[in-house]
Residue frames as qw, qx, qy, qz and C-alpha x, y, z in Angstrom:
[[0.395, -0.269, 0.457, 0.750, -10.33, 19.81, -72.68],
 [0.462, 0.677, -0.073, -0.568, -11.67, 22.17, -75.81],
 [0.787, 0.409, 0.431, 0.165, -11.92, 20.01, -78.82],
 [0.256, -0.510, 0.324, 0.754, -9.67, 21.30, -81.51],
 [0.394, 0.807, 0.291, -0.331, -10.83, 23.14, -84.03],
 [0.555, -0.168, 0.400, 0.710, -8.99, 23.48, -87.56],
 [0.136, 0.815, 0.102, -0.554, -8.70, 26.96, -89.20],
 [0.651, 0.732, 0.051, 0.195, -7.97, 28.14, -92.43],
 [0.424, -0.865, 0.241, -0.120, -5.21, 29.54, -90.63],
 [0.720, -0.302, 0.605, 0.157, -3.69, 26.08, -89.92],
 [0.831, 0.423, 0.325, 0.160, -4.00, 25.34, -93.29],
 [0.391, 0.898, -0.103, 0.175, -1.68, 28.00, -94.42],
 [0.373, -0.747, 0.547, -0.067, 0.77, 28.05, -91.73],
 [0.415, -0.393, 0.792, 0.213, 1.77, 24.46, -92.99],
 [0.131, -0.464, 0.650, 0.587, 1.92, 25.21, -96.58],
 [0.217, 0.509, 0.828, 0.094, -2.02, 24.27, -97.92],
 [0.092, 0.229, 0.375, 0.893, -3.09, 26.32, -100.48],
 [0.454, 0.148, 0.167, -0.862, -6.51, 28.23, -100.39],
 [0.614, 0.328, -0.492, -0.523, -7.55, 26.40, -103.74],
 [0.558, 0.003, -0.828, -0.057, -6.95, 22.82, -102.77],
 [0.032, 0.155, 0.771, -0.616, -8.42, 23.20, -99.02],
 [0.469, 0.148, 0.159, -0.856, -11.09, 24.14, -100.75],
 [0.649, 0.268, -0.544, -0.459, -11.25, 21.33, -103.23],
 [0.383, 0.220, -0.883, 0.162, -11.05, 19.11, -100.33],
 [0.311, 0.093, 0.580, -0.748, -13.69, 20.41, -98.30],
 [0.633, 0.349, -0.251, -0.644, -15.53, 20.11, -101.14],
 [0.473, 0.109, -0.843, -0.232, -14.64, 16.62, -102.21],
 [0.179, -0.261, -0.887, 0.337, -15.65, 15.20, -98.40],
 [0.204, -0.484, -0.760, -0.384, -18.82, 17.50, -98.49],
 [0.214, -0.713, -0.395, 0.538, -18.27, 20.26, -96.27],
 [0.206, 0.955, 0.169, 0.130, -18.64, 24.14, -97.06],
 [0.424, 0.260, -0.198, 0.845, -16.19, 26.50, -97.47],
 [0.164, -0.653, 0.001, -0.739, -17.93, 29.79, -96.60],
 [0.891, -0.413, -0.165, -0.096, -18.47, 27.41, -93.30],
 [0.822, -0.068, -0.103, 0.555, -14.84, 26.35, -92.43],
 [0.390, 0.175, -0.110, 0.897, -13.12, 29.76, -93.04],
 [0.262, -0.667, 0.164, -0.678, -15.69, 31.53, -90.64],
 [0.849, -0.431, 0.041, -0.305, -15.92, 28.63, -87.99],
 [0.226, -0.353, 0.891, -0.177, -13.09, 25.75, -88.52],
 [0.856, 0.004, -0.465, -0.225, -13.79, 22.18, -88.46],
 [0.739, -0.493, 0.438, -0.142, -13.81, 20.16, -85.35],
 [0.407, 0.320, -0.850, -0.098, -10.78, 17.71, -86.13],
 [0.459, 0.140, 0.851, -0.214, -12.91, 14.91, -84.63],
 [0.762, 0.338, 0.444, -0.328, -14.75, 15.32, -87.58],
 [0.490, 0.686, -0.533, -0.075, -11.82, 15.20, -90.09],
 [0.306, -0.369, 0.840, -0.254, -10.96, 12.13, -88.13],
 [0.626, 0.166, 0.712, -0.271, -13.80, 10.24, -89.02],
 [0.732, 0.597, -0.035, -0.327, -13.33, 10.40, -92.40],
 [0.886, -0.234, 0.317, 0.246, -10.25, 8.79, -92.20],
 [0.461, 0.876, 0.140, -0.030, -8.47, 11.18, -94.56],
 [0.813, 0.014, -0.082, 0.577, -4.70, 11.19, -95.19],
 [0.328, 0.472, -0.089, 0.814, -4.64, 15.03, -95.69],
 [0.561, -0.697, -0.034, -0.445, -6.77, 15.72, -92.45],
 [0.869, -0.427, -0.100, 0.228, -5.17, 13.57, -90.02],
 [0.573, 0.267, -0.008, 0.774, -1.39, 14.99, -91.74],
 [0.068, -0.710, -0.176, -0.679, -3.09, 18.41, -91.26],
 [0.681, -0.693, 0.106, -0.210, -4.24, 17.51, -87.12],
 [0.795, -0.191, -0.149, 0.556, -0.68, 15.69, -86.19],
 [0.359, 0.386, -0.062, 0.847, 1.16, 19.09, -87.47],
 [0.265, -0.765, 0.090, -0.581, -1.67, 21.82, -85.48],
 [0.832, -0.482, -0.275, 0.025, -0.82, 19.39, -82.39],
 [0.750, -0.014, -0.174, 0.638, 2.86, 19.47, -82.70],
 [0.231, 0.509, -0.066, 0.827, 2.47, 23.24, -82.66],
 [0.428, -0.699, 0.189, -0.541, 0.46, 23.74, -79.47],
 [0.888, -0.349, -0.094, 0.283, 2.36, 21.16, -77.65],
 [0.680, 0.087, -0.017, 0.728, 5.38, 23.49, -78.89],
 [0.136, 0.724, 0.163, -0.656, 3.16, 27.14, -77.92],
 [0.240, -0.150, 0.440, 0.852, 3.15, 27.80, -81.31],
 [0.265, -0.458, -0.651, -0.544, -0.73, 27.55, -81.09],
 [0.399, -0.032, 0.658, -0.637, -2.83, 28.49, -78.03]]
């Protein structure tokens, strides 16, 4: 199975700003200019144990279990 990958993308589609996804990449120590050309494996937003990350992977799931993602 491909690992899922979260986009800037995702973030918008359920209603995360630009401005705070950024201040959150930031806070746990990852890059923007990074994320919004690549993504973030959600195994590694997992291991931070983050309330908005985990909130963030339950929702991109529900959508490609519902096609609303490939």
């Amino acid at each position: 199975m491909t690992p899922l990958i979260l986009t800037l993308e995702d973030c918008r589609r359920h209603g995360f700003c630009c401005r705070g996804v950024k201040t959150w990449l930031e806070r746990n120590g990852w890059d923007w200019k990074t994320f919004r050309a690549e993504g973030m494996p959600a195994e590694t937003v997992i291991g931070t144990g983050d309330a908005m990350g985990r909130e963030l992977i339950r929702r991109v799931e529900k959508d490609i279990e519902d096609g609303r993602r490939v």
